[in-house]
N, C-alpha and C positions, 0 to 999 in steps of 0.2 A: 132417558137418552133419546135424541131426534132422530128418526131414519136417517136424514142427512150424514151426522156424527158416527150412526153405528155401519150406514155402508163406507165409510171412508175406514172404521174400523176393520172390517172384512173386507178389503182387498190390503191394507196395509197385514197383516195377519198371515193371507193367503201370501203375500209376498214373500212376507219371511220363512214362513213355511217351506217355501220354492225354494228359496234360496239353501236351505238348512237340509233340505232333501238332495239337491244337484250335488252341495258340495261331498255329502254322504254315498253320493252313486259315483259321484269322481274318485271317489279314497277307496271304493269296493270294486271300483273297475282297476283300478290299478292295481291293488290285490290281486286281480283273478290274472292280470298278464303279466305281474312280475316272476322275471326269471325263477326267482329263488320257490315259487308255488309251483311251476312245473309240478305234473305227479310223477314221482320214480317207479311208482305201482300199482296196482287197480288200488289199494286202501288209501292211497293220500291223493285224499278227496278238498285238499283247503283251495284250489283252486275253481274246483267243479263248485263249491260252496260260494264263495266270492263270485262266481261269476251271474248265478242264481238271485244272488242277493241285489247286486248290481242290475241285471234287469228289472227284478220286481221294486227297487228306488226309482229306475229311469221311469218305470213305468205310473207310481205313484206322485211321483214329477211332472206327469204329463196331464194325469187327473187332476193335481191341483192346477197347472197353467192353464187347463180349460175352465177350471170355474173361477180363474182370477180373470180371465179374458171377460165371462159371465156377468162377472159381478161389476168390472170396468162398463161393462153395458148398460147396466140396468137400469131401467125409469121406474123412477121410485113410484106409485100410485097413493094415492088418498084411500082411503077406508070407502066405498062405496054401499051405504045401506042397502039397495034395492040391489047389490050383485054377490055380497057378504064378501067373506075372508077372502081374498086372494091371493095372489106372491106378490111379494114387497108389504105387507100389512107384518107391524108388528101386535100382537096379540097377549094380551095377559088374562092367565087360565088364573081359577081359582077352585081351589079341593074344598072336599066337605069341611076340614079341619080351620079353612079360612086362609091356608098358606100359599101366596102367590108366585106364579111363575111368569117369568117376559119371553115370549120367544118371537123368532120372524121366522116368518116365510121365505126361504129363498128357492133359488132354483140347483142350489147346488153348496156343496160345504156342510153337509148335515154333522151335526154334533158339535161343531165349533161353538166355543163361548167364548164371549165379549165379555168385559166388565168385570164387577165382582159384586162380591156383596146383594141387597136389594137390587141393586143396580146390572145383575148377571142378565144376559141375554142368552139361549142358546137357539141356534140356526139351526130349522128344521125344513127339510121339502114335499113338495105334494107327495113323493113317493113314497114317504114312512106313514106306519099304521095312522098315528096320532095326523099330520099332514091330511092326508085324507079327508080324515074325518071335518075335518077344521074349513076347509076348503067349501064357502057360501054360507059359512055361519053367520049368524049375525048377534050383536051384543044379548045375553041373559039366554042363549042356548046353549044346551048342554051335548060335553062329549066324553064319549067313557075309554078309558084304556085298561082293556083289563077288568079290574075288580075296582078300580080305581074312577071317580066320575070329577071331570071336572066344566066349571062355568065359564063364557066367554062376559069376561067382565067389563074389558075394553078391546079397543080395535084402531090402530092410526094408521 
């Protein structure tokens, strides 16, 4: 898959994501102010719950619009041998066992996956252990997670 292909993937993703989160904080905020959740008592708490729920959606709605704004931004860069790994490089790791992984660098969205199959990508950023370490590699060195070592085999 071409960076081009997979950032058009990750912000159509992130959109939907938004989208599927907003409407989730709209249906838990009205939970929490309809009449009928009133509490009658300290124990009937479905209101007090809803309303909790409802900020921490509004608020993970707000994490994704900043990294769809992010990602709407991004210059995608070329693989730079003499600066190694950066953000926007996609990278394929490979384990002793020979089994390979596609991941990119971004600046934000960690853990999302594109694709499927061979074809999976999952978005990681400088801030996670593995990101890190990644960050000025350049092809045939190596980085370990864990107990785990893997090869940088390619880099676009």
């Amino acid at each position: 898959m071409d960076k081009i292909t997979l950032l058009a993937r990750i912000v159509t993703a992130l959109e939907v994501d938004m989208e599927v989160l907003r409407r989730a904080a709209q249906t838990a905020y009205e939970a929490a102010t309809a009449e009928e959740n009133i509490a009658e008592n300290k124990y009937d708490t479905l209101g007090l719950e809803a309303s909790y729920l409802a900020t921490g959606q509004a608020r993970r709605t707000a994490e994704i619009r900043q990294a769809l704004l992010t990602y709407q931004q991004l210059l995608l860069r070329d693989y730079d041998p003499a600066r190694g790994v950066q953000v926007s490089n996609l990278v394929t790791l490979e384990d002793e066992q020979g089994e390979q992984r596609l991941l990119f660098l971004g600046p934000e969205a960690a853990g999302l996956k594109i694709g499927e199959g061979d074809g999976l990508v999952t978005v990681i950023t400088p801030r996670s252990p593995l990101g890190q370490q990644l960050l000025g590699k350049k092809v045939d060195d190596e980085v370990g997670l864990g107990t785990q070592v893997f090869y940088v085999i390619d880099v676009a």
